[in-house]
C-alpha positions, -999 to 999 in steps of 0.1 A, spaced: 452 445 -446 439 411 -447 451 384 -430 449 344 -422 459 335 -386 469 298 -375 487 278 -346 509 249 -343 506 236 -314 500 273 -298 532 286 -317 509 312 -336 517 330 -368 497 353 -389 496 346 -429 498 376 -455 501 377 -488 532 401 -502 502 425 -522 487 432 -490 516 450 -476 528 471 -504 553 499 -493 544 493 -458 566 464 -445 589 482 -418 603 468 -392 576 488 -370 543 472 -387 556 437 -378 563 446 -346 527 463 -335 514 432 -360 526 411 -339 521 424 -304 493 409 -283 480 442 -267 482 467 -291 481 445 -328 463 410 -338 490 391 -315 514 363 -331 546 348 -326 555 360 -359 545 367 -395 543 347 -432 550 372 -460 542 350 -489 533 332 -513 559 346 -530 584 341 -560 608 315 -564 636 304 -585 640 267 -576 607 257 -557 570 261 -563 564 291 -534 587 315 -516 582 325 -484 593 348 -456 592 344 -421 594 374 -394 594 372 -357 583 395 -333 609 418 -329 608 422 -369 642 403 -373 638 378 -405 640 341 -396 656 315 -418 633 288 -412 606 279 -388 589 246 -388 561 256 -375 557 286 -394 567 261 -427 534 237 -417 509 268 -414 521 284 -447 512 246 -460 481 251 -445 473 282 -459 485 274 -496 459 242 -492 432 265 -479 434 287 -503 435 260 -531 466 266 -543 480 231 -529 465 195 -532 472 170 -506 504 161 -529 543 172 -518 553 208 -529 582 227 -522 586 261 -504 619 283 -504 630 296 -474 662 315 -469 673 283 -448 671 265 -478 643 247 -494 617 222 -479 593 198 -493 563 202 -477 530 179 -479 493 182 -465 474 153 -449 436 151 -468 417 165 -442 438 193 -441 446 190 -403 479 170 -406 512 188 -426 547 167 -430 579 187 -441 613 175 -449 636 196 -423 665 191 -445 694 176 -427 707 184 -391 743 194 -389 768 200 -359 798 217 -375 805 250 -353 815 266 -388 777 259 -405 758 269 -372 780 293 -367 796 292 -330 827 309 -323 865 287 -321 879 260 -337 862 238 -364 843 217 -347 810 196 -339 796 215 -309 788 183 -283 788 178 -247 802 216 -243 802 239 -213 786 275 -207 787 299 -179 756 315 -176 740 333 -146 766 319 -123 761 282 -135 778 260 -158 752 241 -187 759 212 -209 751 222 -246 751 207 -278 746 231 -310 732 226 -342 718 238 -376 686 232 -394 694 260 -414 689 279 -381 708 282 -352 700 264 -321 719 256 -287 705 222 -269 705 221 -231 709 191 -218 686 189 -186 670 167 -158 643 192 -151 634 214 -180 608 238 -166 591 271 -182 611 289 -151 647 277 -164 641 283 -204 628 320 -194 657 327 -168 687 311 -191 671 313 -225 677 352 -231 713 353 -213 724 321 -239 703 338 -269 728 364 -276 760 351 -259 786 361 -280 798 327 -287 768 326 -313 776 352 -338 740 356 -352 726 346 -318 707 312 -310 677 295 -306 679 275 -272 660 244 -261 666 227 -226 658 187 -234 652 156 -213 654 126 -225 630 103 -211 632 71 -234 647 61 -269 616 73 -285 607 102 -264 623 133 -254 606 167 -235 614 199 -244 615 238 -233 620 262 -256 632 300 -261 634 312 -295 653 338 -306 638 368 -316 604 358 -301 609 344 -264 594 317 -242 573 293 -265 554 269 -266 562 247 -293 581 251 -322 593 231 -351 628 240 -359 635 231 -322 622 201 -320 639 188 -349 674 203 -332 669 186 -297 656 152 -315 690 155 -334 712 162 -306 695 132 -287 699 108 -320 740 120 -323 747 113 -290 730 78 -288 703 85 -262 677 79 -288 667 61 -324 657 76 -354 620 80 -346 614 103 -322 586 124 -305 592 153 -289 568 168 -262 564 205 -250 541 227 -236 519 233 -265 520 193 -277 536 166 -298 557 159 -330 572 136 -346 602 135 -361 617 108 -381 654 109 -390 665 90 -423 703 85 -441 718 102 -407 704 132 -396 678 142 -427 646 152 -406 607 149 -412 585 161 -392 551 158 -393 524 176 -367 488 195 -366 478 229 -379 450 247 -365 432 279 -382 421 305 -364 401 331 -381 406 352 -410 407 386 -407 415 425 -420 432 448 -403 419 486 -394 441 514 -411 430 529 -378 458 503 -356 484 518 -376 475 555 -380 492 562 -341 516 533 -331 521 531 -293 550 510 -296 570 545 -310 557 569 -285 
């Protein structure tokens, strides 16, 4: 099985076409894909290019634990990547289909640079979802491992909860980030970030992502936390958002529309040995 494998920012994701695959995408091969011991190692998988009734490519997005993802921004800037590696792309806009909805997507010249329209943040508890009353989910309260957190939730066609914190540290996103991840209050469970605003123009991230865990960076997040800082006045529209594995940029325009624009780093290309999946550990 051949593959293509990039990172954003040291959120990694491996690439494969739909052909390569054939009968064989189960739950179980995107799981030992994707596990750093016993597979190639990623933070999830792109099944595509695929078809695609109302944008030029479709694509599908996997994490680790095999559940399907509705958009990833990351994930959304390697698949640009990859299309403009493989020639399919020039350095003009294209659109991508995702089952968040679908993204315009645009590759800098050199290849190294990839800008895609987010679509637009929203806050109603109903679109996210979060359990209760209609709502925009701001400045709320959660229990969690005996202490009470300030959270803000959004969509970006995804689900995301938005800590609001003074001291956002790996140690607090891996200790609180599982517990909030499938608290029942989020029906199809959450992504969570813990954000400090440091400036208007700046705010600092942790992140745990559902489905994957502690990470790095990731695009869908940044693009939630920016939001939540722009609704609640702590920032302007131009934002950049620092974590662990770097920068982006994200620009809000009429309200909470999102760009974001950040690098994309290949790996290696590669093929997998029938041999990895002829006795899978992970199902002993």
């Amino acid at each position: 099985m051949r593959y293509s494998k990039y990172h954003a920012l040291g959120n990694a994701y491996i690439v494969i076409r739909p052909e390569e695959f054939g009968a064989t995408l189960s739950p179980d091969v995107i799981r030992l894909i994707c596990h750093r011991n016993f597979g190639v190692g990623s933070d999830g998988i792109l099944v595509g290019p695929g078809a695609s009734r109302c944008c030029d490519f479709g694509l599908r997005i996997f994490n680790p634990d095999a559940s399907e993802a509705e958009k990833s921004g990351n994930g959304l800037r390697i698949f640009a990547r990859f299309l403009r590696d493989e020639g399919l792309v020039t350095d003009q806009p294209f659109t991508v289909e995702t089952l968040g909805g679908a993204v315009s997507c645009q590759v800098s010249p050199d290849s190294r640079q990839v800008t895609v329209e987010m679509g637009e943040v929203r806050f109603d508890s109903t679109a996210i979802p979060v359990v209760g009353e209609a709502r925009e989910v701001l400045n709320e309260e959660i229990a969690i491992d005996g202490e009470r957190l300030r959270f803000c939730a959004a969509t970006i066609g995804n689900p995301h909860c938005v800590i609001l914190s003074d001291h956002p540290t790996p140690e607090q996103a891996r200790r609180f980030g599982p517990l909030i991840e499938v608290d029942p209050r989020f029906p199809n469970r959450t992504n969570v970030q813990f954000m400090k605003v440091t400036d208007r123009d700046n705010i600092r991230i942790e992140i745990w992502e559902r489905g994957a865990g502690y990470t790095l960076a990731s695009g869908s997040s940044s693009t939630a936390a920016a939001a939540v800082a722009l609704r609640l006045g702590l920032c302007d529209p131009d934002i950049t958002v620092h974590m662990p594995g770097g920068r982006l940029h994200i620009r809000f325009h009429d309200g909470f529309f999102a760009t974001m624009t950040g690098p994309v780093t290949k790996i290696c290309d590669g093929v997998m040995a029938d041999e990895m999946f002829e006795n899978d550990p992970l199902r002993q």
